[in-house]
C-alpha positions as CSV (number, residue, x, y, z in Angstrom):
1,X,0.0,0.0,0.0
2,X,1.2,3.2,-0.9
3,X,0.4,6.4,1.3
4,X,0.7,9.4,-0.3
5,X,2.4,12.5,1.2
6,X,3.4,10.5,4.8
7,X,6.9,9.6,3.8
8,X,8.1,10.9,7.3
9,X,5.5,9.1,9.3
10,X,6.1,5.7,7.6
11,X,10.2,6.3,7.9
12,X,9.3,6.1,11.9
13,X,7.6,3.3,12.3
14,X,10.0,1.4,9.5
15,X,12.9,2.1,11.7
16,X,11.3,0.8,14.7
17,X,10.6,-2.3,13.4
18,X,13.7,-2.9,12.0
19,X,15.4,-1.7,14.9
20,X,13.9,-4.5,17.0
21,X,13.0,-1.9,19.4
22,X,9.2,-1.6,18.1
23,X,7.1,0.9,21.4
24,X,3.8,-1.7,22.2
25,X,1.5,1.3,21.5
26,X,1.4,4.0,18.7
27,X,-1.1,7.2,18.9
28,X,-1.7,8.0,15.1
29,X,-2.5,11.9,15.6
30,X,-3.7,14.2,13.3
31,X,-6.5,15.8,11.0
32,X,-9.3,13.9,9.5
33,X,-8.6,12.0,6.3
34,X,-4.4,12.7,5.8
35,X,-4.0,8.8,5.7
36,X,-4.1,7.7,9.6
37,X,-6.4,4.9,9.7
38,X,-4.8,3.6,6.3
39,X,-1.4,3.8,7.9
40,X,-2.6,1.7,10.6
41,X,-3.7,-0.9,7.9
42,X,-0.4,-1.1,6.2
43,X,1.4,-0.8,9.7
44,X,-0.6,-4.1,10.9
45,X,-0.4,-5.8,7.7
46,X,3.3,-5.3,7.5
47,X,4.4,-6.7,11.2
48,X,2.2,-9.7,10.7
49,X,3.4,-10.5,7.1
50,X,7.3,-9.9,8.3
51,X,6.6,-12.2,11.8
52,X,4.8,-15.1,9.6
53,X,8.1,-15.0,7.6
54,X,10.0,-14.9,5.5
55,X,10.7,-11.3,5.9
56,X,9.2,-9.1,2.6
57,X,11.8,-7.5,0.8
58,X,10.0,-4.4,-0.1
59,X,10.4,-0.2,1.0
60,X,8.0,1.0,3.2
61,X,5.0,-0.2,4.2
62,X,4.6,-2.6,1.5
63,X,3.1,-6.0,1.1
64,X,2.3,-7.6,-1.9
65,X,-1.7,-8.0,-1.7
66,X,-1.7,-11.7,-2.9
67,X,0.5,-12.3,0.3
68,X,-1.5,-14.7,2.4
69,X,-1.7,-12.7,5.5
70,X,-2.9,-9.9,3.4
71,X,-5.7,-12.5,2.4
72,X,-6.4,-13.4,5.7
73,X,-6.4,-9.4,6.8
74,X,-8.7,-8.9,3.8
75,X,-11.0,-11.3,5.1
76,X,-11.4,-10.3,8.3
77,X,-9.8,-13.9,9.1
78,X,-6.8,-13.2,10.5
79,X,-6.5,-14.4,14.4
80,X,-4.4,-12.4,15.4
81,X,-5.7,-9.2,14.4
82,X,-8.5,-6.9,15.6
83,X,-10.0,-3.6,14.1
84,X,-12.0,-1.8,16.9
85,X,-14.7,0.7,15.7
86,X,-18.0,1.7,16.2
87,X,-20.6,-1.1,16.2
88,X,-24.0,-1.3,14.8
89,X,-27.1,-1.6,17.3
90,X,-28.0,-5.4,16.6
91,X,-31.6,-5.1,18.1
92,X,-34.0,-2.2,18.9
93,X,-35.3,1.3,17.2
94,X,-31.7,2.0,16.2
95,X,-30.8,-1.6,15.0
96,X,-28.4,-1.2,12.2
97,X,-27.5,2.4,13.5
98,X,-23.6,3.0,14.2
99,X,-23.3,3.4,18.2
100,X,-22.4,6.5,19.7
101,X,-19.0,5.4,21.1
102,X,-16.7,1.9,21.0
103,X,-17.9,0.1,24.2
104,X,-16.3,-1.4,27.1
105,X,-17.1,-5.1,26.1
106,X,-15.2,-4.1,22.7
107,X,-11.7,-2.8,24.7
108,X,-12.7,-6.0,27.2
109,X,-12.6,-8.5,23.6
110,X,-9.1,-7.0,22.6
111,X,-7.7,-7.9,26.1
112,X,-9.0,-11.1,25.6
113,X,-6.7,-11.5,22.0
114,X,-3.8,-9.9,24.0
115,X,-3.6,-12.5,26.7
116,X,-4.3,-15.7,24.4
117,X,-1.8,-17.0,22.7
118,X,-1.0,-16.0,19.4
119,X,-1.7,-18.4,16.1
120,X,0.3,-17.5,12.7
121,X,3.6,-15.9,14.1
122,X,4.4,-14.5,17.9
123,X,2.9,-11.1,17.1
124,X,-0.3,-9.9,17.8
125,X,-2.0,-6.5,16.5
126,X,-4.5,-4.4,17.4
127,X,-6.3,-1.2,15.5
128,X,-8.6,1.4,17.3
129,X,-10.2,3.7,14.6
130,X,-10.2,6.2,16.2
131,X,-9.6,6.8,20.3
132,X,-11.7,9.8,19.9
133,X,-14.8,7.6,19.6
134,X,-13.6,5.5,22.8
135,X,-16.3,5.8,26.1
136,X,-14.9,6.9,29.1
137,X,-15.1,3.4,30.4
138,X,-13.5,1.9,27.5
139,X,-10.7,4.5,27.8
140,X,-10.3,3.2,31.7
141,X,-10.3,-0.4,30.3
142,X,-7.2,0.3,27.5
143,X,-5.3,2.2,30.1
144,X,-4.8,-1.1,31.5
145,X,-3.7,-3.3,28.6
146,X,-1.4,-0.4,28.2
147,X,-0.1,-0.2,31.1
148,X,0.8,-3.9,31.1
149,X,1.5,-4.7,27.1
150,X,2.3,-8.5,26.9
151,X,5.4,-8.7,24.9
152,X,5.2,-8.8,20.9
153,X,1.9,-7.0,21.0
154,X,0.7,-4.0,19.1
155,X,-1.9,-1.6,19.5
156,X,-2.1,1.5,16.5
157,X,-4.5,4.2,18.4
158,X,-5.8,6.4,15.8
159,X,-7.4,10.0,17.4
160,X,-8.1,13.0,15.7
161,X,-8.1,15.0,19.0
162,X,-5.3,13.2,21.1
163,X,-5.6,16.3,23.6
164,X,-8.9,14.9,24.5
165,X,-7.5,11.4,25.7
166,X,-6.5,11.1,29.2
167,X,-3.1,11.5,29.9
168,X,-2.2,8.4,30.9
169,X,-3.0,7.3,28.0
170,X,-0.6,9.8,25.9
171,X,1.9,8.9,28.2
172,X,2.3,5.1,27.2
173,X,1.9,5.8,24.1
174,X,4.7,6.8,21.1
175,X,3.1,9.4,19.4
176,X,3.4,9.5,15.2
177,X,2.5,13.0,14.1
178,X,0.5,12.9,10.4
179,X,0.0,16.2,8.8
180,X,-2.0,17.5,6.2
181,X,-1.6,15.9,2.5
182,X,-0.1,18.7,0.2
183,X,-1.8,18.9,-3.4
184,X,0.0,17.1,-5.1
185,X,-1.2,13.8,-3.2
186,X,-4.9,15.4,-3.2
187,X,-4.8,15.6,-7.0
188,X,-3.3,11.9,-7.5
189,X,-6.3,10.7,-5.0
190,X,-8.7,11.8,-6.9
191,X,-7.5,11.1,-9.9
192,X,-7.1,7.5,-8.6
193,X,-10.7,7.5,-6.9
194,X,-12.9,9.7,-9.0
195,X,-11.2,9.6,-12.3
196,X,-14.5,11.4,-14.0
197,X,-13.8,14.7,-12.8
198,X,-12.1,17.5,-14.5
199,X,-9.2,19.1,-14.2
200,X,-11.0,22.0,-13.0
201,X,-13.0,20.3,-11.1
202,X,-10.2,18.5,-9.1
203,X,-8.9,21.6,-8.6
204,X,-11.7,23.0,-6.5
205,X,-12.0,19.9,-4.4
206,X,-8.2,20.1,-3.9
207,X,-8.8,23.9,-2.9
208,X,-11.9,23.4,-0.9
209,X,-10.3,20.0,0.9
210,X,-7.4,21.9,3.5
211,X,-5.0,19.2,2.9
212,X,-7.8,16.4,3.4
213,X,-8.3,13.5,1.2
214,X,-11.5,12.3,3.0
215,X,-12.7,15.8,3.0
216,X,-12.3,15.9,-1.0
217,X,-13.7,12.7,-1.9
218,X,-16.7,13.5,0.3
219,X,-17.1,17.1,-1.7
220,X,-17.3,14.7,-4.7
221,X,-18.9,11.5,-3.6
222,X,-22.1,14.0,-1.7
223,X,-22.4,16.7,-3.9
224,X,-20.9,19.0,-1.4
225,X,-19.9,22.0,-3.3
226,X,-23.4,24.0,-3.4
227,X,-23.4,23.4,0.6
228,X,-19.3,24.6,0.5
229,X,-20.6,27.7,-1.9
230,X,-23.3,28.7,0.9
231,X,-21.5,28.1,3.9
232,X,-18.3,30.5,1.9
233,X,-21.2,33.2,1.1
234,X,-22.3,33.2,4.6
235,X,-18.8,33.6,5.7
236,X,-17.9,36.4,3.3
237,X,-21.0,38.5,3.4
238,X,-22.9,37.2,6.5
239,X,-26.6,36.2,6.6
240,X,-28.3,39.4,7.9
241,X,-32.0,38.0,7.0
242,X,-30.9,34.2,8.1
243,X,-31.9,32.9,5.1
244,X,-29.1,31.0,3.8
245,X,-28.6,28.9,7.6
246,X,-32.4,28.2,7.1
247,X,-31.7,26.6,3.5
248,X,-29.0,24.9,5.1
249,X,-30.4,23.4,8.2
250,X,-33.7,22.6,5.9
251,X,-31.0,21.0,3.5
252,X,-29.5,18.6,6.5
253,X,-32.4,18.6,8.5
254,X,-33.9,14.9,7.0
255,X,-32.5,11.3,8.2
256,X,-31.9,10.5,4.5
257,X,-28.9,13.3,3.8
258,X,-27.1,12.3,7.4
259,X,-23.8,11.6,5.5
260,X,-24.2,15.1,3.7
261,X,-24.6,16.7,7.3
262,X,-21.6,14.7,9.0
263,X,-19.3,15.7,6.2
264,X,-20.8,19.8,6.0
265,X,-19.5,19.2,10.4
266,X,-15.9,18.1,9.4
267,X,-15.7,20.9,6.2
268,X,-17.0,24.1,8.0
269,X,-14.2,24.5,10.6
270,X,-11.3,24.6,7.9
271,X,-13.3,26.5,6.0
272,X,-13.5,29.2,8.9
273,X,-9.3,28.3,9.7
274,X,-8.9,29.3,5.9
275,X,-10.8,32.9,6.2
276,X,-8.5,32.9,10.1
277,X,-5.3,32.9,8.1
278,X,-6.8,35.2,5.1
279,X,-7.6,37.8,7.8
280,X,-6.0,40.3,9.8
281,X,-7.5,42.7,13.0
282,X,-10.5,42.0,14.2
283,X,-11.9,39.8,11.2
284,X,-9.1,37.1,12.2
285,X,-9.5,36.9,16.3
286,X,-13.5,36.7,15.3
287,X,-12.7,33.6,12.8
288,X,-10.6,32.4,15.5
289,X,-12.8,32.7,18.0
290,X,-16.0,31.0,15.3
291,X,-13.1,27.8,14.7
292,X,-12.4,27.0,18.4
293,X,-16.3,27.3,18.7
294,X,-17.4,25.2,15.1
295,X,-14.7,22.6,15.7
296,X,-16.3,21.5,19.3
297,X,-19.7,21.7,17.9
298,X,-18.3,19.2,14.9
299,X,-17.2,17.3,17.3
300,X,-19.8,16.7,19.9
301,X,-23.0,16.5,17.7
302,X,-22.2,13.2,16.3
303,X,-21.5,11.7,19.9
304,X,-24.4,13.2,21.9
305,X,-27.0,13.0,18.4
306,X,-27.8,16.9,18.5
307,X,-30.4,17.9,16.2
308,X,-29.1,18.8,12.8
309,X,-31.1,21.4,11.6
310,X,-30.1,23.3,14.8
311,X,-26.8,22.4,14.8
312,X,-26.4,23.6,11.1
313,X,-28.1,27.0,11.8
314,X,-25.7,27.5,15.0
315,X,-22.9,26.8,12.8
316,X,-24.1,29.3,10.2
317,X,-24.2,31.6,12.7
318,X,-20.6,31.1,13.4
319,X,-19.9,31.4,9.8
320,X,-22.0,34.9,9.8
321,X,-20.1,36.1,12.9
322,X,-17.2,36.2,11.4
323,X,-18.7,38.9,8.4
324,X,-20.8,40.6,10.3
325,X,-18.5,41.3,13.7
């Protein structure tokens, strides 16, 4: 697997395991869609593949995807590898809805791969996508298994927000700073994923996307640029009659366009970042002050299910306080 525009990142973790010297537990940290969670992937696919033997004689992360382990990974077969995310309700009015948080029982099931023995080599490896989703009780639970790592054992912690992770748990762990994916990689990611687009087009996403490749496949994959165009309106010329927030949160409002209202949470706080750096005087400490404030509302209104037509009006508002002072 190649991963664009994290040369530095995958260097680290190379050295480590070819030092022998490989930390029990990596924190992945940094912005929303720069590669993190696929990192992780080629990371655990890697130290399996290498332990199962013989060693792969390839740069980087690299495995060759007809490798069996590979198989095995691609399966979801592999016992001695678990990927850790949000769960679907399995009964109930929610069944088939994503949870709110990864549970307890879930950290409680890793342990229990950790302290068996493993099956396909004397490595065992463990991906949480992503920390930020953990429940305070789960976050208790991994403090433990951290806190006593068996040996050859592996946990890749991916977190958007490491600040928001107890300290105890940044403390065990070796942290591996990703940062945002220049153009160059945007453009050769969607070229590779959405090869109808123009050039033009690409261009706008790569604009619009602050250095995000999940951020500019979703602008293509949801049809996000006419929300992008309003949201950048409201930011540049305010909303003094409220009319454009009200087409937004009508927009968002309904259960069908939920993906299109969790991607407009993750664009409009680099969007207000972008007019922050633009800006100078008072515009810039009032975009300042909007991005601390949009990027906790982004990221509490998933977890505590906050109604989206209000939550997209109070970020419009946001948006118009920045014009409007």
């Amino acid at each position: 697997m190649t991963l664009l525009g994290q040369d530095r990142a995958v260097a680290a973790f190379r050295a480590a395991w070819d030092s022998g010297q490989l930390h029990h537990a990596w924190l992945l940290a940094g912005p929303k869609g720069v590669g993190k969670g696929s990192f992780a992937r080629a990371a655990a696919l890697r130290v399996l593949a290498d332990a199962a033997g013989p060693r792969i004689d390839l740069p980087g992360l690299e495995v060759p995807p007809d490798h069996r382990i590979a198989r095995l990974i691609e399966a979801g077969s592999h016992p001695d590898f678990r990927l850790v995310q949000r769960e679907a309700h399995e009964t109930g009015a929610n069944k088939g809805e994503l949870r709110r948080g990864i549970v307890i029982d879930q950290i409680r099931k890793l342990q229990a791969l950790f302290q068996s023995a493993p099956a396909l080599s004397d490595w065992r490896v463990a991906i949480i996508d992503c920390m930020d989703d953990l429940e305070p009780q789960a976050q208790q639970s991994l403090l433990k298994l951290l806190e006593e790592p068996p040996a050859k054992c592996l946990l890749l912690l991916v977190s958007h927000v490491p600040g928001r992770l107890l300290p105890t748990i940044r403390s065990r762990c070796r942290r591996l700073d990703f940062a945002t994916l220049d153009e160059a990689s945007l453009d050769t990611i969607l070229r590779e994923r959405q090869p109808d687009l123009t050039e033009a087009a690409r261009a706008k996403l790569v604009a619009l996307a602050a250095g995000s490749a999940d951020r500019a496949l979703a602008f293509a994959e949801l049809d996000l640029a006419p929300l992008a165009d309003e949201a950048l309106a409201i930011l540049g010329r305010g909303d003094p009659d409220n009319s454009r927030r009200a087409r937004l949160a009508s927009a968002l409002a309904l259960k069908a366009a939920r993906p299109r209202y969790t991607a407009f949470l993750d664009i409009v706080p680099p969007l207000i970042a972008a007019e922050a750096r633009r800006s100078d005087g008072a515009r810039r400490a009032r975009a300042l002050a909007a991005y601390d404030q949009a990027r906790e509302t982004a990221a509490i209104a998933p977890r505590l299910s906050l109604d989206p037509a209000a939550t997209v009006f109070g970020l419009g508002t946001l948006l118009a306080s920045v014009a409007e002072g």
